[in-house]
C-alpha positions in Angstrom: 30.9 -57.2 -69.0 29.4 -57.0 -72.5 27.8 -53.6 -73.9 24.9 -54.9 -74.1 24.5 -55.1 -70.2 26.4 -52.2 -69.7 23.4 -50.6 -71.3 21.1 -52.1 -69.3 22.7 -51.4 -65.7 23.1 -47.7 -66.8 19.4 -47.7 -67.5 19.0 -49.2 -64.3 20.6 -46.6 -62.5 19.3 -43.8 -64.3 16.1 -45.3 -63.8 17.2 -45.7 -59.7 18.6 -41.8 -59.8 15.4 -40.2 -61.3 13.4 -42.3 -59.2 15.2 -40.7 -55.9 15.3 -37.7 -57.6 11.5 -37.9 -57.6 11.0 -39.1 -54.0 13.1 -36.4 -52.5 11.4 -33.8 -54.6 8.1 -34.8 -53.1 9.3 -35.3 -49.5 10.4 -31.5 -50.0 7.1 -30.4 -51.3 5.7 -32.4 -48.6 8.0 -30.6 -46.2 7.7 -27.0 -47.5 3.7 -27.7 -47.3 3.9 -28.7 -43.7 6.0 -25.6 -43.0 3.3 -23.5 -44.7 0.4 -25.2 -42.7 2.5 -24.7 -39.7 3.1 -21.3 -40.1 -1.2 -20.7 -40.8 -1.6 -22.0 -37.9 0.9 -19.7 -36.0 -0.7 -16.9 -37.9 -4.0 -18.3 -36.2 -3.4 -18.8 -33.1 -1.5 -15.3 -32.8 -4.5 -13.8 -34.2 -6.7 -14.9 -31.3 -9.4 -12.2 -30.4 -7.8 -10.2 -27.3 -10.9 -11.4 -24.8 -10.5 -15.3 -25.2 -6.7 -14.9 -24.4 -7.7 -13.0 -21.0 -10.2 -15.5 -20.6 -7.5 -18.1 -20.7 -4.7 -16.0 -18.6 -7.3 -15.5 -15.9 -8.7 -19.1 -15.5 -4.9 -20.3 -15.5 -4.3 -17.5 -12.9 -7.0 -18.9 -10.7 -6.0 -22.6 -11.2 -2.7 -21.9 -9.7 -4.0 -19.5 -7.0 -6.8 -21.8 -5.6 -3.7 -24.3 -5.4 -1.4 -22.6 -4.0 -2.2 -22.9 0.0 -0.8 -19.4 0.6 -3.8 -17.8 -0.7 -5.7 -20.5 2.0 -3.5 -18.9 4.8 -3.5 -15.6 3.6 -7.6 -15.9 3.8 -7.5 -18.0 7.0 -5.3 -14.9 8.6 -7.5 -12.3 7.4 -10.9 -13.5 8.5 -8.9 -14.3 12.1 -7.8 -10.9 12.6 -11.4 -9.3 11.5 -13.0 -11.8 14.1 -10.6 -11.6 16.8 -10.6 -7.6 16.4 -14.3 -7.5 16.4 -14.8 -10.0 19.5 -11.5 -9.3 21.1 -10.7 -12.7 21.0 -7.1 -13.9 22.4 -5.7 -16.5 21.2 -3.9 -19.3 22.7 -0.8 -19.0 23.5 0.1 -22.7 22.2 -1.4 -22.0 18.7 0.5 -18.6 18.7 4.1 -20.3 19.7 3.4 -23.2 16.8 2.2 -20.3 14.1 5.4 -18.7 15.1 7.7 -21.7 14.7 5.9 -22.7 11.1 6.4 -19.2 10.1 10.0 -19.1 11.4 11.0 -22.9 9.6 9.0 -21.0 6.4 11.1 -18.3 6.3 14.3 -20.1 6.8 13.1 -22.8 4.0 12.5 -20.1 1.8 16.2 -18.3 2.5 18.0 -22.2 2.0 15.7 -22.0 -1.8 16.9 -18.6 -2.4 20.5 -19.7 -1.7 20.0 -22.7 -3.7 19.1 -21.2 -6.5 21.7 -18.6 -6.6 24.1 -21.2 -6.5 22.3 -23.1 -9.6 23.1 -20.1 -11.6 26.1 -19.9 -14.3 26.5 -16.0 -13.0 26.6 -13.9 -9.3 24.0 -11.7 -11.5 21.7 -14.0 -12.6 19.6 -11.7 -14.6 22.6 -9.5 -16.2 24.2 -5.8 -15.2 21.6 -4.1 -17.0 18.4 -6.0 -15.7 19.8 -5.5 -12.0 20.6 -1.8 -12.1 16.9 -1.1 -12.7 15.5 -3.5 -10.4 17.5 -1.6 -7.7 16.4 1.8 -9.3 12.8 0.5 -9.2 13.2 -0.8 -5.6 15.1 2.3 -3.7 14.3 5.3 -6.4 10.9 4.2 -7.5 9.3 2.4 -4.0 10.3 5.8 -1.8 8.7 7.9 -4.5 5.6 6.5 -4.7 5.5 5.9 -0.9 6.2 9.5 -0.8 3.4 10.9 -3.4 0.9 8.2 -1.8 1.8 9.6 1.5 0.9 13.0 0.5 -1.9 12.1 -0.8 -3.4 10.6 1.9 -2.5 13.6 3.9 0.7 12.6 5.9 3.2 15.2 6.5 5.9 15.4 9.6 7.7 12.7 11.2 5.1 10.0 9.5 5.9 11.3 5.7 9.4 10.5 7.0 9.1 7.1 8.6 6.6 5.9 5.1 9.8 6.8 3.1 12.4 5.5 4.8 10.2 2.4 5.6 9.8 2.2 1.3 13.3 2.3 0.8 14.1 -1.3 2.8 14.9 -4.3 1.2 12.4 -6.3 -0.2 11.3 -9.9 1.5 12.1 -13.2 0.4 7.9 -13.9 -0.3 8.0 -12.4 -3.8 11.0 -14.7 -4.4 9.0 -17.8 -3.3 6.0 -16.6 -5.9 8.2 -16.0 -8.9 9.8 -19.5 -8.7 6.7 -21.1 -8.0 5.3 -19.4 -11.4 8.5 -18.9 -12.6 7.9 -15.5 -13.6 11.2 -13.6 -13.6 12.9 -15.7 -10.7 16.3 -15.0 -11.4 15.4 -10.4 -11.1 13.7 -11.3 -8.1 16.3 -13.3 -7.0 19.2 -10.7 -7.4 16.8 -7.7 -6.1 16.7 -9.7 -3.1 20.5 -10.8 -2.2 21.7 -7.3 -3.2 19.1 -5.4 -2.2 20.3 -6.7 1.2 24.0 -5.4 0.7 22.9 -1.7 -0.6 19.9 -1.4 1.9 21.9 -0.2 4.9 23.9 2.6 3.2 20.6 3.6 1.2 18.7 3.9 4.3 20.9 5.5 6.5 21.3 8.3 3.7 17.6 8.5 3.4 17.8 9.3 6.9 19.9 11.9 6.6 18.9 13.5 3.7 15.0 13.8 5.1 16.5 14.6 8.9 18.1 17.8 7.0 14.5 18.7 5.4 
């Protein structure tokens, strides 16, 4: 190769390596300006007045109630009872049996989705040591207290303060489970409250018993 288009190829490249040089520095500054826009508009949204954010939570609170049909169920129960109460109206003893299997095949639907998921986790804890121990002190320290103090508010004393507080300190049902999955709000506490909340309920109740039996 002569020098004289040794020259030239070196320009060339030179020429090529500013040239990238130049292209990269601008998709940076492109970059580092999209970051920054980004970020504004994180700052922005996080500084959204405190009312429209519970105006938002609240209408996506009732989009998901009004579709859920346990709220139609719950309502459909409710205004039953008050009529049926008021009028003293039986009812039949075919829709009772066939609201008790539904209820029944529920329940046992919701058990086989509890075990399900249980089995879907990584851990037998779920949600962590930590996370469980105060779940079950919120469930058998916390529920009988507050049973306890609303109980004595209200006026109960005797054998009824008794039964409120042992009554408070059972394990919790497998609906809440069924709500936090559907809105996936904490599923996997709920979910461990639940199976071993099951396991400590007998030995916890039974020294409820006696402890208040003694009083």
């Amino acid at each position: 190769m002569r020098p004289a288009e040794r020259v030239t190829s070196f320009k060339a490249e030179t020429a090529q390596d500013a040239l990238a040089k130049v292209e990269s520095g601008s998709t940076t500054m492109e970059q580092q300006q999209q970051q920054h826009k980004e970020k504004k508009d994180g700052r922005g949204q996080q500084t959204a007045p405190a009312g429209v954010m519970a105006r938002l939570i609240l209408t996506m609170v009732w989009r998901r109630l009004i579709r859920n049909p346990n709220t139609y169920a719950s309502l459909v129960g409710l205004v039953w009872s008050l009529v049926a109460f008021r009028f003293h109206i039986s009812m039949p003893v075919i829709l009772r049996n066939s609201i008790t299997i539904l209820s029944d095949a529920g329940l046992g639907m919701a058990m086989f989705s509890l075990g399900l998921f249980m089995a879907m986790q990584p851990k037998i804890i779920a949600c962590g040591a930590s996370a469980a121990s105060v779940s079950m002190a919120i469930r058998f320290l916390g529920g009988p207290a507050a049973m306890a103090a609303a109980s004595a508010a209200v006026g109960l004393r005797g054998t009824l303060l008794r039964i409120a507080i042992v009554q408070a300190a059972l394990p919790q049902g497998i609906v809440p489970f069924v709500f936090a999955k559907e809105y996936n709000l904490h599923a996997t506490i709920i979910c461990t409250g639940v199976i071993f909340g099951m396991l400590v309920a007998l030995p916890i109740t039974l020294l409820y018993y006696i402890i208040l039996g003694l009083l």
